[in-house]
C-alpha positions in Angstrom: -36.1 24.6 67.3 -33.7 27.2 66.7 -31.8 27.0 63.6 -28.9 29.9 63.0 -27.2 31.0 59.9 -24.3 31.9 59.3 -24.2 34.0 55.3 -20.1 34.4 55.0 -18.2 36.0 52.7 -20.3 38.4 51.5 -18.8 41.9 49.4 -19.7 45.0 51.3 -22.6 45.7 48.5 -23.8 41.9 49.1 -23.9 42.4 52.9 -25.7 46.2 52.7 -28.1 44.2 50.5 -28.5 41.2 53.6 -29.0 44.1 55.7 -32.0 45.5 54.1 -34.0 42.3 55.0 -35.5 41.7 58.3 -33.5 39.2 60.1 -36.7 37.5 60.9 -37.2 36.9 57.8 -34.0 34.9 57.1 -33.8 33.5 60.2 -37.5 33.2 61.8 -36.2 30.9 64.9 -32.8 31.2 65.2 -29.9 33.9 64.8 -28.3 35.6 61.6 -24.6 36.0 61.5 -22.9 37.8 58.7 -20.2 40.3 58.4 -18.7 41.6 54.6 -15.0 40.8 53.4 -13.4 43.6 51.9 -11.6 41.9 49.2 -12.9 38.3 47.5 -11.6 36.0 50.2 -11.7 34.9 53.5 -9.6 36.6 56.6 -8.1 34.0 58.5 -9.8 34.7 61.5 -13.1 34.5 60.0 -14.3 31.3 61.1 -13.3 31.9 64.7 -14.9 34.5 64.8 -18.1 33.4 63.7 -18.1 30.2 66.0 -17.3 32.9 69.2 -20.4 34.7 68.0 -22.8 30.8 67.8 -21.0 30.0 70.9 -21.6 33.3 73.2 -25.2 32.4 71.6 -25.6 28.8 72.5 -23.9 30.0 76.2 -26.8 32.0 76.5 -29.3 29.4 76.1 -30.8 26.7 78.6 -28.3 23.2 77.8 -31.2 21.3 76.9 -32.2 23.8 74.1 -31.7 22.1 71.0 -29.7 23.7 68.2 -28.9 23.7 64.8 -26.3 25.5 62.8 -26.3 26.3 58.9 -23.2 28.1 56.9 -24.2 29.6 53.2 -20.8 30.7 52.3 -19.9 32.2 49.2 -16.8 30.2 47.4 -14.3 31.9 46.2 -12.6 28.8 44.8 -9.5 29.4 46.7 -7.6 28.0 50.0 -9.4 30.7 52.3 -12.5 29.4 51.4 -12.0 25.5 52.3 -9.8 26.9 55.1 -12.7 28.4 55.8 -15.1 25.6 55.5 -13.0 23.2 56.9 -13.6 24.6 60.4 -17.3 24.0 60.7 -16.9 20.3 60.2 -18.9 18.3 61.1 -21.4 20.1 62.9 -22.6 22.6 60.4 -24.6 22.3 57.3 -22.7 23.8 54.7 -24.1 25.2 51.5 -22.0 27.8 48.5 -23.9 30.5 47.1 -23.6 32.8 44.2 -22.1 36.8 45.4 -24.0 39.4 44.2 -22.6 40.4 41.0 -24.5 43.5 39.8 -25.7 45.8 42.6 -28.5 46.7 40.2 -30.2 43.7 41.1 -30.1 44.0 44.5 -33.4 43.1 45.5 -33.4 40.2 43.6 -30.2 39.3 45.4 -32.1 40.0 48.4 -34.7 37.3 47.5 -32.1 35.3 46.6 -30.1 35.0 49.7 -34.3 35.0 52.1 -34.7 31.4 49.5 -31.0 30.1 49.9 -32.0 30.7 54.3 -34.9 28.7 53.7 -33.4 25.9 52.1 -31.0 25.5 54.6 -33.4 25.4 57.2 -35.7 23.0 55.7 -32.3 20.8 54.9 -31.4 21.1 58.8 -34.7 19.8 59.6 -34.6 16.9 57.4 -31.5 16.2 58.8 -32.6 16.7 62.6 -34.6 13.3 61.5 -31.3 11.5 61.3 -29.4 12.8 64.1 -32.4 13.8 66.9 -33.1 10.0 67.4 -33.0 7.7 70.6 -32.1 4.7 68.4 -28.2 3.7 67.7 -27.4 5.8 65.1 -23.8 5.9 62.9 -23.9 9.5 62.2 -23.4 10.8 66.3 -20.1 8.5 66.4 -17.2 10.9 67.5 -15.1 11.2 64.7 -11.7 11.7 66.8 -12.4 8.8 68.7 -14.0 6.2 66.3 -10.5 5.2 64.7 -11.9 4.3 61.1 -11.6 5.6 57.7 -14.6 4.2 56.2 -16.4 6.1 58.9 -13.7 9.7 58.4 -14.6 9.3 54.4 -18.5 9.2 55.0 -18.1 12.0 57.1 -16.7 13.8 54.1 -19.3 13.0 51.9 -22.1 13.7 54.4 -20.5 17.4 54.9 -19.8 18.4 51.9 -23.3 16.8 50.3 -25.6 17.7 52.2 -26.4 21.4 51.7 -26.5 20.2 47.7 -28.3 16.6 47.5 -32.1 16.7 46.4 -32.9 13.7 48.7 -31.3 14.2 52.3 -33.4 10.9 53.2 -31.7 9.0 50.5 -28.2 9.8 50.9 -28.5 9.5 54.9 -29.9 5.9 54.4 -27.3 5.1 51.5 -24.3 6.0 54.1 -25.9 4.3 57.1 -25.8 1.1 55.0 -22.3 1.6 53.9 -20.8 2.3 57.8 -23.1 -0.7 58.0 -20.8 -2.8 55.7 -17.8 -1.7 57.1 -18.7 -2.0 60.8 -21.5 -4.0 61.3 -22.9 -3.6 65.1 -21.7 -6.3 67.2 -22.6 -7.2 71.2 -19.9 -7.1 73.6 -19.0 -9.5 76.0 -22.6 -9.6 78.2 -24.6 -6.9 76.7 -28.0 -7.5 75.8 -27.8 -4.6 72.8 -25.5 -4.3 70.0 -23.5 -1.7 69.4 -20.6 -0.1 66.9 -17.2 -1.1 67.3 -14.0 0.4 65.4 -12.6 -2.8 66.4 -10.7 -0.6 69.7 -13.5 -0.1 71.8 -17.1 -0.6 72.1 -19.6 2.2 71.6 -22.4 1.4 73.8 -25.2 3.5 73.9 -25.9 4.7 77.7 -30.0 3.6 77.4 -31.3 5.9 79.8 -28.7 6.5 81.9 -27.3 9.9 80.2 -25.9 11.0 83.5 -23.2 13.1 81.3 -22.5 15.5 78.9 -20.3 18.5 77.2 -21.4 21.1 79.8 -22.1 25.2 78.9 -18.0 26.0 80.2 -15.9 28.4 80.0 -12.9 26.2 81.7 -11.0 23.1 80.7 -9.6 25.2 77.9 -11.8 24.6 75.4 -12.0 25.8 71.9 -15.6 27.7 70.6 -15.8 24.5 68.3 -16.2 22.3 71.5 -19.7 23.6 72.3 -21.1 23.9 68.7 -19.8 20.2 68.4 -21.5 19.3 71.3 -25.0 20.5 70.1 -25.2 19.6 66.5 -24.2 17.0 63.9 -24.2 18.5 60.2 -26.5 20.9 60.9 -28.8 18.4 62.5 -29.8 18.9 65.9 -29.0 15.9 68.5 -29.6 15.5 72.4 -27.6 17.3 74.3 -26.9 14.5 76.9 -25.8 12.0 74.7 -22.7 10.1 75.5 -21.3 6.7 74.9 -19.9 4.2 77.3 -16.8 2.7 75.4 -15.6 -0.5 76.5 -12.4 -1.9 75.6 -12.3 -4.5 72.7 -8.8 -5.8 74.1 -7.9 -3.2 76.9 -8.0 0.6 77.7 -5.0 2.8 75.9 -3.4 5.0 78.3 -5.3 7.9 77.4 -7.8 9.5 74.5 -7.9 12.9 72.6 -10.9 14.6 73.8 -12.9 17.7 71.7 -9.8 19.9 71.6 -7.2 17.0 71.3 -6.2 16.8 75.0 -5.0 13.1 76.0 -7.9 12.0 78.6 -7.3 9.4 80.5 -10.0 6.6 80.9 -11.8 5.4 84.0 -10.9 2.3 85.9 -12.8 0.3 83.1 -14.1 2.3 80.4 -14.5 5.6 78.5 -17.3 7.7 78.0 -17.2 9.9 75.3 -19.5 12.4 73.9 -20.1 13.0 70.2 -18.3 16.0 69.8 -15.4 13.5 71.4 -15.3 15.1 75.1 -14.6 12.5 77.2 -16.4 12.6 80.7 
C-alpha cells in the first residue's frame, strides 16, 4: 500500500540535508513531499500546496488504489504552524519533529528524519487496522455531517494523538468505547443491522451494495482536500467505495453540506454520504 509523506517546514540547510537521502529510502512505497521555508514559519499557501501535489498524485492512480497520507511537520509553536496543521484534518497522520539545529550534524539529522519516516509509516499501518475494515466502524463517520460534539472532540484527540501515542491499538479501542457511550448503535425502523445515529439521521452501512463513491474529478468544484478526504482517515487507509445510506430519524432537512460545504440536496427518501462527507 502506498503511504506518502509529507516532511514540512524544513530550513533550507534541513531540506539540502532531506535531499541527500534517497527518496526510497524515506518513502519505500509511496511519495516524498517537501519543500524548505525561508524563514521559521509557514507561508500561507503551504498547505495547499502540498495537498495539490498528493492530489495530482492520487489523480494519477487507479480509484481502487488504497492510500495513506503522513505529515512530519516541524512546529514552530506559532499560528502558521496549527494554521498549517489544521488543514490536513482528519485525513492525515500528523507527527512534529525537531529542525535541524546544527548543520554539523547533518547526517545524523539525516538519520533522524529516514527513523521519524518510518515511524510514521509503521503508525499509518497500525492505523489502516482501524479504518480498512468491512465492519461498522466510528472512526469513517463524516464529520460535517454527523452533527455531534462528542464525536467532533474525539476527532480532535485522534488527530492530534496519534502520530505521538505508544499504543495506537489502545487509544483507538479507548475512543471507539467512548463514541460508544455517547451514541450507542441503534436499528432503524425495519433494518435487520444496527447502525450510528446522531440522533438526525441514520448511518446505515450500504452491506454490499457500494454502488457509489467520491470519484477521481476535476468538476463539481472541489477543493484538493475533497479527494485526500475521500481516500484516507488519519492516515489510515479506508475503501474507497464506502458510503453511507442515511435515513432520516424524523425527516430529511432541505439540503446537506457536502466535502467542500455545498448545500446538497437529499434524494426522495434518503442521503448517501461518503466519509469525506460528499454526498452522492
Amino acid at each position: 500500500m502506498p503511504i506518502d509523506i509529507v516532511i514540512a517546514g524544513l530550513s533550507v540547510a534541513g531540506f539540502d540535508e532531506l535531499r541527500k537521502e534517497s527518496e526510497k529510502k524515506v518513502s519505500p512505497a509511496g511519495n516524498l513531499f517537501a519543500r524548505p521555508v525561508k524563514n521559521p514559519a509557514y507561508p500561507k499557501d503551504a498547505a495547499l500546496q502540498y495537498q495539490q501535489e498528493m492530489h495530482d498524485r492520487i489523480l494519477a492512480l487507479p480509484e481502487t488504489t488504497q492510500i495513506s497520507l503522513t505529515i512530519a511537520y516541524v512546529d514552530y509553536a506559532d499560528e502558521t504552524t496549527k494554521q498549517f496543521i489544521d488543514a490536513f484534518r482528519p485525513f492525515a497522520l500528523v507527527r512534529p519533529i525537531e529542525p535541524l539545529k546544527d548543520q554539523r550534524h547533518g547526517r545524523r539529522y539525516r538519520e533522524y528524519l529516514v527513523d521519524q519516516a518510518r515511524d510514521l509509516r509503521s503508525r499509518a499501518s497500525r492505523v489502516s487496522e482501524f479504518t480498512n475494515i468491512a465492519n461498522v466502524t466510528p472512526f469513517l463517520l463524516p464529520c460535517r455531517n454527523f452533527d455531534s460534539r462528542r464525536y467532533g472532540e474525539m476527532v480532535e484527540r485522534l488527530y492530534n494523538s496519534l502520530g505521538l501515542v505508544d499504543d495506537i491499538a489502545s487509544i483507538m479501542r479507548t475512543e471507539k468505547n467512548k463514541i460508544a457511550q455517547y451514541h450507542p448503535r441503534v436499528k432503524p425502523p425495519g433494518a435487520q443491522q444496527s447502525c450510528y445515529s446522531d440522533g438526525r439521521l441514520f448511518f446505515k452501512s450500504p452491506g454490499r451494495a457500494r454502488h457509489g463513491h467520491f470519484r477521481h474529478t476535476l468538476d463539481q468544484g472541489h477543493h484538493p482536500s475533497c479527494l485526500l478526504a475521500a481516500r484516507c482517515r488519519f492516515g489510515g487507509s479506508y475503501p474507497h467505495n464506502l458510503h453511507y445510506d442515511c435515513e432520516p430519524v424524523m425527516q430529511l432537512e432541505a439540503s446537506y453540506p457536502n466535502c467542500h460545504r455545498a448545500a446538497t440536496r437529499p434524494g426522495a427518501n434518503h442521503v448517501k454520504i461518503c466519509p469525506n462527507d460528499y454526498i452522492i
